[in-house]
C-alpha positions in Angstrom: 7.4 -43.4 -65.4 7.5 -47.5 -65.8 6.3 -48.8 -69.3 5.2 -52.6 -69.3 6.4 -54.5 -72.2 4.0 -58.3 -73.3 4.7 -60.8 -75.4 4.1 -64.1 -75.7 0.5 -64.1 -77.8 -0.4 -65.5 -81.0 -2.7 -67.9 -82.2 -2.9 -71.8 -80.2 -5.2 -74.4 -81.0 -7.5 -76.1 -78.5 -5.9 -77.1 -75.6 -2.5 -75.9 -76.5 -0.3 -74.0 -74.1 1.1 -70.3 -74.3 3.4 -68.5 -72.1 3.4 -64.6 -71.7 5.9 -62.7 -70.3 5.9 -58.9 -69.0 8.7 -57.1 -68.2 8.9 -54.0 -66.8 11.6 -50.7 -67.5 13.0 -51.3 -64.3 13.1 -53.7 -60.8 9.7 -55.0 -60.2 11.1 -55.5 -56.4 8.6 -52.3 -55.6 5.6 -53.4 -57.0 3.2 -54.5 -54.9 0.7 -56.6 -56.8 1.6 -57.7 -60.4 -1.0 -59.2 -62.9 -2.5 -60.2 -65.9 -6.7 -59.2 -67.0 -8.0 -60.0 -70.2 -10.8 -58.5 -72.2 -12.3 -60.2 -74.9 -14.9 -58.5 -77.4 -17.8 -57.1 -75.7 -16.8 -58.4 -72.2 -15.6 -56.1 -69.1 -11.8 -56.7 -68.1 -11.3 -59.7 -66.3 -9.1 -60.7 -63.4 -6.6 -63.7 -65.0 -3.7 -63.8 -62.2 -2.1 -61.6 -59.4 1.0 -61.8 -57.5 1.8 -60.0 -54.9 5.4 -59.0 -53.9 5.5 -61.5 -50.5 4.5 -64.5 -52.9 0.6 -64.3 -52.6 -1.2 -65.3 -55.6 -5.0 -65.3 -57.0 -6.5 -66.6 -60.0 -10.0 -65.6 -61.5 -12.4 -68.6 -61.1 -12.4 -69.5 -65.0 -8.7 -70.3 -64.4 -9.4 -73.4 -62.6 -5.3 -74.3 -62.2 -4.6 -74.6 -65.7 -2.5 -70.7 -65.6 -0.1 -70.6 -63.4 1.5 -66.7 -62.6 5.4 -66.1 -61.4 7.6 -63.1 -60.9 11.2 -63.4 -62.2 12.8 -60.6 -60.4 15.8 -61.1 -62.0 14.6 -60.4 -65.2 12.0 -57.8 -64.2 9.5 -59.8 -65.4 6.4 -61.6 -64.5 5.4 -64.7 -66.4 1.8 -66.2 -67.0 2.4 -70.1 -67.7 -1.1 -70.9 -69.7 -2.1 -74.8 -70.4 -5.3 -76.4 -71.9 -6.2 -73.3 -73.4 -9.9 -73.1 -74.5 -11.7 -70.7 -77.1 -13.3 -69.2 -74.7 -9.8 -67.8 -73.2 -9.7 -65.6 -76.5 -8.8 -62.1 -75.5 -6.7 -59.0 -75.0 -4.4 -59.8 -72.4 -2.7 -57.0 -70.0 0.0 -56.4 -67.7 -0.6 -55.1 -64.5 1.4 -53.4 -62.0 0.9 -51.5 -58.8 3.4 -49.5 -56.8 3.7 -47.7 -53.5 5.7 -44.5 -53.5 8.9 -44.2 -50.9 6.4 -42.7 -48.6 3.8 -45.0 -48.3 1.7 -42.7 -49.0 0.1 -42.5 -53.1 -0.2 -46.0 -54.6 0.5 -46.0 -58.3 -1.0 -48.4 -61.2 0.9 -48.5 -64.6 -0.7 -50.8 -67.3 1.2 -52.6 -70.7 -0.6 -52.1 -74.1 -1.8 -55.8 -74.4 -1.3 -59.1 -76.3 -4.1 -60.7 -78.2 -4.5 -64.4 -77.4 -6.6 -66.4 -80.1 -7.7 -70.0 -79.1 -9.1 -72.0 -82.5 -10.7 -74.9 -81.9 
């Protein structure tokens, strides 16, 4: 079992920065995509950021470069930079992380419990 840990929300005004960090209970080296989604009130989840483990990335379209997503393998953690922060980016945001096992063979999805971002204006 791998548990995914956030932190990193809280409240920022309009236009203000936040950085959240998720590390994982053990190497991320074996995950093959590694993420952040949001989901605000009465909205679906929501692709934020991926990375994959040979350095692809993808943003959702609202990002528009100001989130910027990076794995610290070191540290077992991946890290979602966040600038010029809007109310609009108001949400739940979650960890994601998606594994092959040693076969190849069963792909595996583990999910943290969340951080709540709150953009004033």
């Amino acid at each position: 079992q791998v548990q995914l840990v956030e932190s990193g929300g809280g409240l920022v005004q309009d236009g203000g920065s936040l950085r959240l960090s998720c590390t994982a209970s053990r190497s991320i080296f074996g995950f093959k995509f590694m993420g952040w989604y949001r989901q605000a009130p009465g909205r679906e989840r929501e692709l934020v950021a991926v990375t994959t483990n040979d350095g692809r990335t993808n943003y959702g379209d609202f990002v528009k470069g100001r989130f910027t997503i990076a794995r610290d393998n070191t540290q077992n953690t991946v890290n979602l930079q966040m600038r010029n922060l809007k109310p609009e980016d108001t949400a739940v945001y979650y960890c994601e992380a998606k594994e092959l096992d040693a076969y190849g063979d069963n792909e595996y999805e583990y999910w943290g419990q969340g951080t709540q971002v709150t953009v004033s204006s």
